[in-house]
Each structure stands twice: as C-alpha cells, then as structure tokens.
One Martini backbone bead per residue (centre of mass of N, CA, C, O) as a GRO file, in nm:
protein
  135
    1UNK     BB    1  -6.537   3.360   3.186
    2UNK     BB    2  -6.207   3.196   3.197
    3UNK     BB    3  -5.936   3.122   2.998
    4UNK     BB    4  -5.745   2.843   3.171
    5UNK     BB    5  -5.588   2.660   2.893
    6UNK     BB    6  -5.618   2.803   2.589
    7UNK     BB    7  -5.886   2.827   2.512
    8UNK     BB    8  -6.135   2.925   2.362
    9UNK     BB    9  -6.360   3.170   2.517
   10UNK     BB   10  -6.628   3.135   2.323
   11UNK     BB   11  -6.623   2.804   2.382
   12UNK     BB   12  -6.929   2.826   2.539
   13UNK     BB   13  -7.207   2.743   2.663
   14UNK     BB   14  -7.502   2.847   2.762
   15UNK     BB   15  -7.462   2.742   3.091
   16UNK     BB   16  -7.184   2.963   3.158
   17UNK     BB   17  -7.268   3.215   3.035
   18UNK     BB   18  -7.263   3.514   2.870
   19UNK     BB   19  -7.494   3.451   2.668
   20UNK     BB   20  -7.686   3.559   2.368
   21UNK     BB   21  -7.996   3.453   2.213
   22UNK     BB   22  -8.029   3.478   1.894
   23UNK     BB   23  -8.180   3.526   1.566
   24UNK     BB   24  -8.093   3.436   1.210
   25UNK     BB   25  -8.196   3.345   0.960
   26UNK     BB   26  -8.344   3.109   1.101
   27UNK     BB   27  -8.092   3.081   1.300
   28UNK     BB   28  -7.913   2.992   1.602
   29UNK     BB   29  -7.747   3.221   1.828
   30UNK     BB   30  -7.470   3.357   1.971
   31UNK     BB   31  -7.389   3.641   2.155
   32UNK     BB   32  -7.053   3.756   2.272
   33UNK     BB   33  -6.931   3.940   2.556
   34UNK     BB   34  -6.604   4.120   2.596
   35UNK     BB   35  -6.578   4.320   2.676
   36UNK     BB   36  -6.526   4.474   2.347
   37UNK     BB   37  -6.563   4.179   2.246
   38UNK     BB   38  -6.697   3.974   1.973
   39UNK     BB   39  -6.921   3.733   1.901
   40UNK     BB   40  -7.028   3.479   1.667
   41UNK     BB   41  -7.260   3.189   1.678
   42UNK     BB   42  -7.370   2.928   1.588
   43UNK     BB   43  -7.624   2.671   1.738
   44UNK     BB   44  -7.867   2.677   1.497
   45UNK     BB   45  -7.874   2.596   1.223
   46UNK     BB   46  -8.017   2.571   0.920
   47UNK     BB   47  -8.131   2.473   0.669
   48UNK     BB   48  -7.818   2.369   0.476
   49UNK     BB   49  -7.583   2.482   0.610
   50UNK     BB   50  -7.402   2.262   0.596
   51UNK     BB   51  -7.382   2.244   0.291
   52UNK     BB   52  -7.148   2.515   0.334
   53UNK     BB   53  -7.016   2.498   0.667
   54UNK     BB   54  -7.208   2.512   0.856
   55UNK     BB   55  -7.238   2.490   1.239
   56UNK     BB   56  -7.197   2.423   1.538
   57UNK     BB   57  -6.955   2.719   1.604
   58UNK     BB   58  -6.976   2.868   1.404
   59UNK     BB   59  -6.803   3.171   1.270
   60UNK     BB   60  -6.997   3.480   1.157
   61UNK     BB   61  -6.830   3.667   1.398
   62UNK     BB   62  -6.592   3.939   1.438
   63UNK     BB   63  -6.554   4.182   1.723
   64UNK     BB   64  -6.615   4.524   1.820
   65UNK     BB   65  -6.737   4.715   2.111
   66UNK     BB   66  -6.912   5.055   2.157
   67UNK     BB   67  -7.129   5.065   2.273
   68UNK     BB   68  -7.383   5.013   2.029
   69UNK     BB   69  -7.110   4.973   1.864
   70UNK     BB   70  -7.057   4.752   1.552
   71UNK     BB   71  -6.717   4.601   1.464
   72UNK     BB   72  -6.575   4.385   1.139
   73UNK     BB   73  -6.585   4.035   1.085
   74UNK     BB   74  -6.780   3.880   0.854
   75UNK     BB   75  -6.932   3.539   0.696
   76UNK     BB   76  -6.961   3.365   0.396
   77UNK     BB   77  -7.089   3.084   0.249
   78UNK     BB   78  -6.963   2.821   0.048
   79UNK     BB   79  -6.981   2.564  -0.123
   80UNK     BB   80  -6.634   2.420  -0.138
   81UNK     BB   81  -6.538   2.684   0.072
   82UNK     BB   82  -6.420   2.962   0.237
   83UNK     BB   83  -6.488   3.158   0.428
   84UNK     BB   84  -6.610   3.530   0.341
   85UNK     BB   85  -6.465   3.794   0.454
   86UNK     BB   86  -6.564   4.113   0.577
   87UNK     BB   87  -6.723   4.435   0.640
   88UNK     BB   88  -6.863   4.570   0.927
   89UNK     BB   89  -7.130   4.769   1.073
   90UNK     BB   90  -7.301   4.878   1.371
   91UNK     BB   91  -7.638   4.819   1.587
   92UNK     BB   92  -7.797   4.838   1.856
   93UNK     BB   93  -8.055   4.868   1.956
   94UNK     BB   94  -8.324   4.903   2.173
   95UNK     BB   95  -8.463   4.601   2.133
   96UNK     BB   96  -8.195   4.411   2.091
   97UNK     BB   97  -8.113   4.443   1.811
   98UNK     BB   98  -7.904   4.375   1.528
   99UNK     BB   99  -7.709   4.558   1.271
  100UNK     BB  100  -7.561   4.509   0.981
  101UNK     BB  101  -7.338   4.646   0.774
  102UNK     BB  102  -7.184   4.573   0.382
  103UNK     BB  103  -7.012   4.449   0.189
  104UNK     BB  104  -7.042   4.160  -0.014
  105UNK     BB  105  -6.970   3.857  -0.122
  106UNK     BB  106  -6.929   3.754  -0.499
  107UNK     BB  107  -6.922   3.497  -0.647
  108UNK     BB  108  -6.831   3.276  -0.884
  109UNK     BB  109  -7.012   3.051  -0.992
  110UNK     BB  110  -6.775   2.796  -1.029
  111UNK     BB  111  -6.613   2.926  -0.782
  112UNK     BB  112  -6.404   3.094  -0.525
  113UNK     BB  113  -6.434   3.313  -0.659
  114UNK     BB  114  -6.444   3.718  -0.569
  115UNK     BB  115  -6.567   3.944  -0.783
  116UNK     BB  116  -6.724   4.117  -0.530
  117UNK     BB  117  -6.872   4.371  -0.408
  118UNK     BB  118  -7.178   4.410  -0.236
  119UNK     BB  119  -7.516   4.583  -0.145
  120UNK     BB  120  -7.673   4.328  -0.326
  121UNK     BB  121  -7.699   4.157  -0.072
  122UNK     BB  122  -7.810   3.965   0.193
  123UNK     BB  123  -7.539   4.008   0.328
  124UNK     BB  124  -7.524   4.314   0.346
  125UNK     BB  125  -7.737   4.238   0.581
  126UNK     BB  126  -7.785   4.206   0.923
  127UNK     BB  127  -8.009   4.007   1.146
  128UNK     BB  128  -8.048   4.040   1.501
  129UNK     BB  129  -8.252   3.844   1.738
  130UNK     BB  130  -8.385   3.833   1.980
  131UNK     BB  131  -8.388   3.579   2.202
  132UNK     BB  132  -8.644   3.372   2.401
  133UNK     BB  133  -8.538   3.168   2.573
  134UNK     BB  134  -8.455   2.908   2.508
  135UNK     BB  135  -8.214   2.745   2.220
   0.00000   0.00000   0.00000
C-alpha cells in the first residue's frame, strides 16, 4: 500500500494488509516493515497504559531493518510528560518473534527529567510474540 496523499503511510488498519499483529507485555501491536523501515505501533495497548498517553496508533518503535536486524527508536511513557525516545538494536527469532535490546531511560520520580539510562529496567528488553489469528 502506498501513500498518495501525504499521509503517514504505517496508519493503515490491519484488513489494507501489509500489517503483522504481535503481542507485547500484555498489548495487542502491529509491526510493519517497508522496504528496510520498520514501525512499530499499538493496535490495543492493555490496561493503564492510556493514562500514560499509549492509545491505539500510537507510535512504539520506528527503525530499520536488514535480514532479521532491527535497529532503531524505542519509546517509553510515563503520566504527563512526552515519550522518552531510546535507542535498541535487535532481531527476529527463526520463531518469528523480535527482541530489541537497549539501555532505557529511568525518569527523575517527580518530574520529566530523565535521570539516567539504564539496562536495569523492564524496557531495556522488549519483546514481541508473534500473534496467531486476528488481534
């Protein structure tokens, strides 16, 4: 599918194909590869997750991808601030699931402010399982 209108061409629903529904801690995503881009993006975050600005469409990764290397910009979320963009690096199993691996920021407790990056925290590994059947 191509976009010829100006609009972002990764927001097309799962029925214009093109689109590969996994499963990620618990929320329902689609992974969309084009050429070598790759985007990642909730299709149903789980519960909690909008109050802290994840909705359907919303953007989770964006990167490329070279035979089964992905690399890119992960993003994590907390309440009332902007997401804080990361840097990962992974690949897709032989079972077609993905793992991205990166240090992940660890927020200041009371503020925006972004204290450290660290590999010590549940975002610094990412997994995504493929999903069987329509999500």
């Amino acid at each position: 599918v191509q976009a010829t209108d100006g609009m972002d061409p990764y927001l097309s629903t799962p029925s214009s194909g093109g689109i590969d529904p996994y499963t990620h801690n618990g929320s329902d995503v689609i992974i969309e590869t084009r050429g070598k881009s790759v985007h990642i993006r909730y299709e149903k975050p789980r519960a909690g997750l909008a109050s802290v600005g994840a909705k359907p469409g919303t953007l989770l990764f964006t990167g490329t991808r070279s035979g089964d290397i992905v690399e890119g910009t992960a993003y994590v979320f907390k309440a009332n601030c902007p997401p804080a963009p990361y840097s990962v690096r992974g690949q897709f199993t032989s079972r077609l699931n993905l793992v991205l691996e990166g240090n992940a920021p660890h927020w200041e407790p009371h503020s925006c402010e972004i204290s450290t990056y660290t590999n010590s925290t549940r975002n610094a590994r990412l997994l995504f399982l493929e999903a069987f059947g329509d999500i």
